[in-house]
Backbone as a chain_set.jsonl record, in Angstrom:
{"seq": "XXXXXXXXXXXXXXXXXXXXXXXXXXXXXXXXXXXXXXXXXXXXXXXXXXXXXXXXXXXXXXXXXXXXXXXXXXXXXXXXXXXXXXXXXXXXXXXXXXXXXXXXXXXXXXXXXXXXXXXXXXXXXXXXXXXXXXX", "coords": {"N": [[0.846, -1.162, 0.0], [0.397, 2.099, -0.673], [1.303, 6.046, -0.673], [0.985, 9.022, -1.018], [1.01, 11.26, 0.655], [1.868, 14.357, 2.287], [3.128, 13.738, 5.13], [2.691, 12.405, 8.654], [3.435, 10.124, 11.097], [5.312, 7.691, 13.056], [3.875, 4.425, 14.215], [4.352, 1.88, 16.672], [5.913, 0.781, 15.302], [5.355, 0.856, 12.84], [4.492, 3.293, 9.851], [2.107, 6.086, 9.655], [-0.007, 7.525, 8.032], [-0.799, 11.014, 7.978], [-2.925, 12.126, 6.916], [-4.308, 10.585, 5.312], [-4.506, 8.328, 6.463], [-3.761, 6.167, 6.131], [-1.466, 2.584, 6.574], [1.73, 2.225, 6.466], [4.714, 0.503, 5.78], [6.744, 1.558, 6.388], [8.367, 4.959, 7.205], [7.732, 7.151, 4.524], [10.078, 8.85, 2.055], [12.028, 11.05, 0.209], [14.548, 11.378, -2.432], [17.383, 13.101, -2.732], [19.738, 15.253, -5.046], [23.038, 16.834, -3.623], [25.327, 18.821, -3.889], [28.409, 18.857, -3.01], [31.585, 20.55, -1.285], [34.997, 19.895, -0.823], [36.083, 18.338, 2.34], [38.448, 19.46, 3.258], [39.069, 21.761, 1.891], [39.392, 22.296, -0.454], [39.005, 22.789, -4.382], [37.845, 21.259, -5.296], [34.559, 19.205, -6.32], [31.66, 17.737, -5.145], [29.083, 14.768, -5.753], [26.329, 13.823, -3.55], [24.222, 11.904, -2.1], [21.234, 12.705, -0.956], [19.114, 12.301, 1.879], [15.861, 12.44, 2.104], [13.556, 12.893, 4.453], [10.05, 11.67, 4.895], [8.219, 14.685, 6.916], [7.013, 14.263, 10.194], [3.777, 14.571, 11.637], [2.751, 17.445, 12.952], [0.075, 19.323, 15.582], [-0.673, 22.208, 15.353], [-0.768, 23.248, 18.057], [1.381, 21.796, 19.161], [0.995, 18.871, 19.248], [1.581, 15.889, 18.724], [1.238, 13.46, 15.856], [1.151, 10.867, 16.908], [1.009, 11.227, 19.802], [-0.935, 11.98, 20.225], [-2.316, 9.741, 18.949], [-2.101, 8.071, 20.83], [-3.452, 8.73, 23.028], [-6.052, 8.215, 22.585], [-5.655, 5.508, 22.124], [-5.167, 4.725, 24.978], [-7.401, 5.853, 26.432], [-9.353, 4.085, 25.244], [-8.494, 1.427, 26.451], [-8.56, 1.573, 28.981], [-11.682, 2.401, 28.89], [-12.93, -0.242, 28.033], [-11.993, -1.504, 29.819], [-9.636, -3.354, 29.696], [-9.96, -5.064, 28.31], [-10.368, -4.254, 25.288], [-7.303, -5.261, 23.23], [-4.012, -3.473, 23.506], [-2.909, -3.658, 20.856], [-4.928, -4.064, 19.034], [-6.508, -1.55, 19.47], [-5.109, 0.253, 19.001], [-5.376, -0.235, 16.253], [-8.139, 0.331, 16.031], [-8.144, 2.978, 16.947], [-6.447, 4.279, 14.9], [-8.75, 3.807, 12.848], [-10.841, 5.128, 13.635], [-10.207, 7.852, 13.283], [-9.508, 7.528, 10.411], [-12.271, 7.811, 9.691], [-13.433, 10.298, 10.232], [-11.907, 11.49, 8.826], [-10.597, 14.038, 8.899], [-7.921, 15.517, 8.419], [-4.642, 15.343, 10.06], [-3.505, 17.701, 12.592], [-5.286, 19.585, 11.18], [-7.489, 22.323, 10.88], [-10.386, 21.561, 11.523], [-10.391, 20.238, 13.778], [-9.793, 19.882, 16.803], [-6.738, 19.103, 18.617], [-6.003, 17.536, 21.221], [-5.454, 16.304, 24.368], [-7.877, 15.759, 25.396], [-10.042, 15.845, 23.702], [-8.536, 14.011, 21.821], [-9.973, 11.915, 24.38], [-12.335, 12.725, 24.212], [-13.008, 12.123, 21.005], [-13.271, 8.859, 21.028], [-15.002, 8.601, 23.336], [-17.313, 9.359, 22.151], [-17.546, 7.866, 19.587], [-17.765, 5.221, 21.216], [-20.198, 5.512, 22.296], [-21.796, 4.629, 20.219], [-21.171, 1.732, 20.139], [-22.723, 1.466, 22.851], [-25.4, 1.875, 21.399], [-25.536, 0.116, 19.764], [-25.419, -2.063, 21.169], [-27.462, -2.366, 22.764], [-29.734, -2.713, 20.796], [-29.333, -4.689, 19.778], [-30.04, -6.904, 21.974]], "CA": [[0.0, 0.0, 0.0], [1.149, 3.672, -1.006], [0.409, 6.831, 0.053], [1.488, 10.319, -1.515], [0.92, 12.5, 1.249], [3.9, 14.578, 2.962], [3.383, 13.772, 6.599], [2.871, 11.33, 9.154], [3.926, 9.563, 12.389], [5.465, 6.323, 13.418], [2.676, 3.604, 15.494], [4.63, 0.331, 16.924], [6.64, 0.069, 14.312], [4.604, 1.301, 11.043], [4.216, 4.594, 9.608], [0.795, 6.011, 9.491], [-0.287, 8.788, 7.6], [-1.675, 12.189, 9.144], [-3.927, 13.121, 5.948], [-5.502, 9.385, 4.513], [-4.43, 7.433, 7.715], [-3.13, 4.353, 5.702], [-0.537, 2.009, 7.182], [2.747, 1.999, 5.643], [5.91, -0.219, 6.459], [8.027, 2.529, 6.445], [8.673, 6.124, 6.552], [8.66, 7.739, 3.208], [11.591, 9.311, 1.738], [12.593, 11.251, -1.101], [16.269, 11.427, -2.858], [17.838, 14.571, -4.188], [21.133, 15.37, -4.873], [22.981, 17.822, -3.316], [26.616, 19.428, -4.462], [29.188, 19.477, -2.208], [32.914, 20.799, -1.334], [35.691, 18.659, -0.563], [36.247, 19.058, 3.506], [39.963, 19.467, 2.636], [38.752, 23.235, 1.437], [39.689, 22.363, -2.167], [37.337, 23.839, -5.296], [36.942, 20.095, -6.201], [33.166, 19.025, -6.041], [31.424, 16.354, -5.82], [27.544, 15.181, -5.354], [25.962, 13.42, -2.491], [22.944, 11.57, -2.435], [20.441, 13.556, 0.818], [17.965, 11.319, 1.966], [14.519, 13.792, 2.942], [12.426, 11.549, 5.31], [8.685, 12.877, 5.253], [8.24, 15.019, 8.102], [6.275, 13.776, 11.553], [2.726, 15.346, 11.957], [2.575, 17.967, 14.625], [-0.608, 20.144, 14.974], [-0.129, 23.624, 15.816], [-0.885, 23.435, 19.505], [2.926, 20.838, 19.219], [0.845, 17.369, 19.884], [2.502, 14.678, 17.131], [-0.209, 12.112, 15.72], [1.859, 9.571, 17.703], [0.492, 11.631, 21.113], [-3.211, 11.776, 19.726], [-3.26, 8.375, 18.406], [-1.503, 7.469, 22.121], [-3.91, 9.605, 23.828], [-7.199, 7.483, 22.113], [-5.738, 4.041, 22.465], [-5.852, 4.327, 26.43], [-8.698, 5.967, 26.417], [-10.067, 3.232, 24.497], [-7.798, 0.0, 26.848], [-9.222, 2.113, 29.823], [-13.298, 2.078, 28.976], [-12.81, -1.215, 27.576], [-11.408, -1.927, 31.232], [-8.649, -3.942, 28.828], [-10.894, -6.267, 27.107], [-9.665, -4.617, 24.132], [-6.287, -5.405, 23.809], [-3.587, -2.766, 22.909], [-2.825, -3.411, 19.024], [-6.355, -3.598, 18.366], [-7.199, -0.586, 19.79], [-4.48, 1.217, 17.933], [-5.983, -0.044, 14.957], [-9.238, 1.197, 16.079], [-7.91, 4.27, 16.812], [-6.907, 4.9, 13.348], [-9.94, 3.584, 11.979], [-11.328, 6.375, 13.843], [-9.407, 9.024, 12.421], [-9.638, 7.443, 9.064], [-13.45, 7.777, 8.853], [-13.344, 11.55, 10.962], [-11.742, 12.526, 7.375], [-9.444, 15.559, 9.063], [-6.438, 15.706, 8.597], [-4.41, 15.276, 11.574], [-3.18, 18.983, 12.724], [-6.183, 20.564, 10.52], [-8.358, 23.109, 11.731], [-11.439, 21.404, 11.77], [-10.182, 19.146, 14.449], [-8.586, 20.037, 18.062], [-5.768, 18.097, 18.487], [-5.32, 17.707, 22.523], [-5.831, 14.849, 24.764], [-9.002, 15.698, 26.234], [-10.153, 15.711, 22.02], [-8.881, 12.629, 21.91], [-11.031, 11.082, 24.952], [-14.385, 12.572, 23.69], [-13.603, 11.135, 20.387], [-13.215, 7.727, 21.3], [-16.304, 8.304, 23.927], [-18.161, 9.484, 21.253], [-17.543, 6.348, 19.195], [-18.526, 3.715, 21.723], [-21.794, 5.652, 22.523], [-22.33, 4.052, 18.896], [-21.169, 0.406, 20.66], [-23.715, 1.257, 23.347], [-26.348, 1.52, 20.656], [-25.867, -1.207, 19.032], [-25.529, -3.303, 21.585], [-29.182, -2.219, 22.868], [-30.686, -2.915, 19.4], [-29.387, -6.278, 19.387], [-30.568, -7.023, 23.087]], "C": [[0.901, 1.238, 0.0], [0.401, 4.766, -0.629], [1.233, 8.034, -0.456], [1.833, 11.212, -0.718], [2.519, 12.68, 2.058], [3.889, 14.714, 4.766], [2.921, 12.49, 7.018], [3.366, 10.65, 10.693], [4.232, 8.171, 12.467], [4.64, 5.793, 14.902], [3.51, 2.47, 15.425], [5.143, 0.022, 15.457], [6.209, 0.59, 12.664], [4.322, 2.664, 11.007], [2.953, 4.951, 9.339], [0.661, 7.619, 9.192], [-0.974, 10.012, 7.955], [-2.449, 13.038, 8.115], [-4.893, 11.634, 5.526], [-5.27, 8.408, 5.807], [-4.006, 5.971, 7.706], [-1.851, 4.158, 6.278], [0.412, 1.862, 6.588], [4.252, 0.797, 6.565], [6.823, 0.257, 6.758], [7.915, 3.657, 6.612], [8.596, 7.052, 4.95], [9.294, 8.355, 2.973], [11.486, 9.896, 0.279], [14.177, 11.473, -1.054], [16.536, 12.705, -3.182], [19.641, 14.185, -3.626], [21.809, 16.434, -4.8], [25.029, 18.116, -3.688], [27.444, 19.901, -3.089], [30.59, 19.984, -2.082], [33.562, 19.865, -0.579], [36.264, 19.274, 1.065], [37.693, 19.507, 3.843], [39.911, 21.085, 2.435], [38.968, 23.535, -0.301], [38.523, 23.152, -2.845], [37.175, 22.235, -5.866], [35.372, 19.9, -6.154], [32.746, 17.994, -6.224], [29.812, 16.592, -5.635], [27.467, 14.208, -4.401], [24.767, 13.215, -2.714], [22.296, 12.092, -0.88], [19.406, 12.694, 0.24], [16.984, 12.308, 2.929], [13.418, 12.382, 3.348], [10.892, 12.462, 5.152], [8.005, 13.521, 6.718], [6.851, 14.091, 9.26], [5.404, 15.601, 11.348], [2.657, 15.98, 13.208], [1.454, 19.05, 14.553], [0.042, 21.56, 15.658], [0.159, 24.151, 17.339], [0.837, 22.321, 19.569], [2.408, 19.446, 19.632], [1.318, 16.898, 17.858], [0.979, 14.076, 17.037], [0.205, 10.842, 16.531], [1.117, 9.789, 18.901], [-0.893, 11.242, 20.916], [-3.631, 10.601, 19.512], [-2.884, 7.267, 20.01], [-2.433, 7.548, 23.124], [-5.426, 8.176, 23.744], [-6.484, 5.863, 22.198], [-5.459, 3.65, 24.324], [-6.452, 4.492, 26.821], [-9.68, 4.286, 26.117], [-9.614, 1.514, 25.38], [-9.191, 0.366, 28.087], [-11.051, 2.16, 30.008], [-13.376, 0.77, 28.908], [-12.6, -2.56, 28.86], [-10.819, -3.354, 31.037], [-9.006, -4.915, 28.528], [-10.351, -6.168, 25.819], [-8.031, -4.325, 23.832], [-5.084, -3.74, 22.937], [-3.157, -2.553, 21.602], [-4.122, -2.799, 18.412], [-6.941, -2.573, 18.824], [-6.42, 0.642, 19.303], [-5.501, 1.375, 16.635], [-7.209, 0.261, 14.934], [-9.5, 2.677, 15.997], [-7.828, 5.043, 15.188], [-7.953, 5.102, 12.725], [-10.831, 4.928, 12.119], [-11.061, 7.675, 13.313], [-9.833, 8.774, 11.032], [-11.381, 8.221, 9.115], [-14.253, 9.225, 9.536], [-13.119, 12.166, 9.412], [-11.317, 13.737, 7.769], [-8.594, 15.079, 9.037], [-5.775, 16.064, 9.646], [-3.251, 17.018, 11.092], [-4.194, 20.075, 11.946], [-6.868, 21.548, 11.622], [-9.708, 22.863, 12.356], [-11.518, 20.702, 13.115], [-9.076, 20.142, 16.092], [-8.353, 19.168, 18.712], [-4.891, 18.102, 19.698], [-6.119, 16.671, 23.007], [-7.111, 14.878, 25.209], [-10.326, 15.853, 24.446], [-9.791, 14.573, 22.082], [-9.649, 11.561, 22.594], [-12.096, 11.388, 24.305], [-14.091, 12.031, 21.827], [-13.5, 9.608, 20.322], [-14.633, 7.605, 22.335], [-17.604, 8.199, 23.277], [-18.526, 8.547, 20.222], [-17.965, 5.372, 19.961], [-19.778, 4.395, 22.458], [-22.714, 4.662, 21.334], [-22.287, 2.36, 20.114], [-22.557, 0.397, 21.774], [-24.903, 1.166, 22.84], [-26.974, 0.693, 20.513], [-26.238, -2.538, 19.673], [-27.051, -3.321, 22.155], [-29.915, -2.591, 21.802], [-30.382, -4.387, 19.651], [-29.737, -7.416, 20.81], [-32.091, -7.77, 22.497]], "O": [[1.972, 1.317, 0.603], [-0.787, 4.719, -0.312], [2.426, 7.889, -0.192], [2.747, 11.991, -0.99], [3.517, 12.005, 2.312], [4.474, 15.547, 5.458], [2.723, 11.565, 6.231], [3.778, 11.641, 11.296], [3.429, 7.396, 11.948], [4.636, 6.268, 16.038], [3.585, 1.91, 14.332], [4.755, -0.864, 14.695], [6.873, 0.585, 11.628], [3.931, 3.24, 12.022], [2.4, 4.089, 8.657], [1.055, 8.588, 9.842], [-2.107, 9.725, 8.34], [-2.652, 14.246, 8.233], [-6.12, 11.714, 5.465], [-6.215, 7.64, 5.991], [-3.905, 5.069, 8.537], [-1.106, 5.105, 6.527], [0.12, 1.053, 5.708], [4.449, 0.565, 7.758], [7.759, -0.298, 7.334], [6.897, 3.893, 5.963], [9.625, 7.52, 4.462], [9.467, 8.99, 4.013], [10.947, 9.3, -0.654], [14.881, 11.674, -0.064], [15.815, 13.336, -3.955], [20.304, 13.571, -2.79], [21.555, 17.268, -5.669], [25.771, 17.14, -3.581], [27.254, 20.879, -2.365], [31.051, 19.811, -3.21], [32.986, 19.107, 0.201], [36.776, 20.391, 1.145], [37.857, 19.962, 4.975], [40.878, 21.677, 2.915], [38.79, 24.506, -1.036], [37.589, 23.805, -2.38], [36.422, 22.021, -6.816], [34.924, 20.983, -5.775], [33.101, 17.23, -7.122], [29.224, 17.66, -5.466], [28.512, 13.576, -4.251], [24.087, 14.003, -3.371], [22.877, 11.851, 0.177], [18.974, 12.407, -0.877], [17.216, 12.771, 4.046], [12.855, 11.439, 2.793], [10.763, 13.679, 5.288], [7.353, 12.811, 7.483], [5.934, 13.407, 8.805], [5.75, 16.765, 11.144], [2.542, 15.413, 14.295], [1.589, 19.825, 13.605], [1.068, 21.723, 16.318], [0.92, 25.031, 17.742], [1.254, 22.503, 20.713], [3.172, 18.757, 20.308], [1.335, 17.292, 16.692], [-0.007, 14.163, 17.769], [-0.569, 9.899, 16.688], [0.492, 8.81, 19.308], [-1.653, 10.395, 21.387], [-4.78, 10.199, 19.691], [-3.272, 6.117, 20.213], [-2.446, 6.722, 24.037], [-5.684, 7.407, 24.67], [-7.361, 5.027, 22.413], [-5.551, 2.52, 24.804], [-6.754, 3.76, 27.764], [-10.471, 3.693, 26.85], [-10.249, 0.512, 25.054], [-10.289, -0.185, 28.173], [-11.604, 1.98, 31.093], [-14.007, 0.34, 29.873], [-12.847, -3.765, 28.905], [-11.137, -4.327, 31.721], [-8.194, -5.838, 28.465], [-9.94, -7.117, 25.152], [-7.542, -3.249, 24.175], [-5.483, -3.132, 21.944], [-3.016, -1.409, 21.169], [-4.394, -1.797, 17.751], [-8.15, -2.583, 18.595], [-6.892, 1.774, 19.203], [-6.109, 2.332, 16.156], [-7.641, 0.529, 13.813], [-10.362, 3.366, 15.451], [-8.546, 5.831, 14.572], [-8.266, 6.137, 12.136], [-11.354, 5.596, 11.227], [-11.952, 8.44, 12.945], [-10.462, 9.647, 10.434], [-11.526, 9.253, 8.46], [-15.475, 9.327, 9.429], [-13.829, 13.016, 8.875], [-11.618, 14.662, 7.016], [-8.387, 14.057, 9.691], [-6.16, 17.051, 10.272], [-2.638, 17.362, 10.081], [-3.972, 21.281, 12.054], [-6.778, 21.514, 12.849], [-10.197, 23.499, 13.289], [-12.633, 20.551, 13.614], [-8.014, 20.763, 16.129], [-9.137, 18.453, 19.335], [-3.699, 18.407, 19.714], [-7.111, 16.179, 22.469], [-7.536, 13.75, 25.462], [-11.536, 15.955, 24.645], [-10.68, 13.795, 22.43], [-10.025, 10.546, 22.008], [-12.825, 10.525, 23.818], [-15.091, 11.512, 21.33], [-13.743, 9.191, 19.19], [-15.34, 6.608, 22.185], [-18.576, 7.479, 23.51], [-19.715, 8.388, 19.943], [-18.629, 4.513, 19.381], [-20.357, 3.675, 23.272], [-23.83, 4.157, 21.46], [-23.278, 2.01, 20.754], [-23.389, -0.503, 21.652], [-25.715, 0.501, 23.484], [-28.127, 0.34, 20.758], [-26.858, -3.529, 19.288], [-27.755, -4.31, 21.952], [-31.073, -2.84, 22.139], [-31.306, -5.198, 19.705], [-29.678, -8.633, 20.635], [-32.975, -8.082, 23.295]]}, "num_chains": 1, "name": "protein.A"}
């Protein structure tokens, strides 16, 4: 799976995007090449391959998506009163984000821990729903 966008955060190991929220195996990276002098002080030159990592999502208030998505998966161990276990509640977390559709650090969205509990509370009001309907 691929993903264009230019930001992001590392979850347990995988990179996770802070605009489409897809899971990557890695970091992404671009190449350039950059011209340098010889540390000698010579006028020789050479080139150098610079490796540009894609920056880590931070919103404006300075929380990372790593904090926010940290913030909602103990929220989420914590109601759960650790029924659900900590991977899967990462990957819930995302899911959550994914289907929120902001972009992590946007405006539409405030991006502080007490934001992250109500939306995770706000999501399992849905679980309390459902589980009444099917009662």
């Amino acid at each position: 799976m691929t993903c264009k966008h230019e930001h992001g955060d590392t979850l347990l190991g995988m990179w996770v995007c802070g605009q489409c929220y897809k899971k990557l195996h890695e970091r992404p990276r671009t190449y350039r090449m950059e011209r340098t002098t010889e540390p000698d002080g010579s006028d020789r030159r050479s080139l150098r391959q610079i490796v540009v990592h894609c920056p880590i999502s931070t919103a404006e208030c300075g929380v990372t998506l790593r904090m926010f998505v940290t913030w909602m998966v103990a929220r989420l161990v914590v109601l759960t009163r650790g029924e659900m276990p900590h991977d899967e509640a990462l990957d819930y977390s995302i899911g959550i984000l994914e289907m929120l559709g902001d972009e992590f650090g946007g405006d539409a969205t405030v991006w502080d821990r007490e934001s992250a509990y109500e939306i995770v509370a706000e999501d399992m009001r849905y679980w309390d729903a459902d589980e009444c309907q099917s009662n």
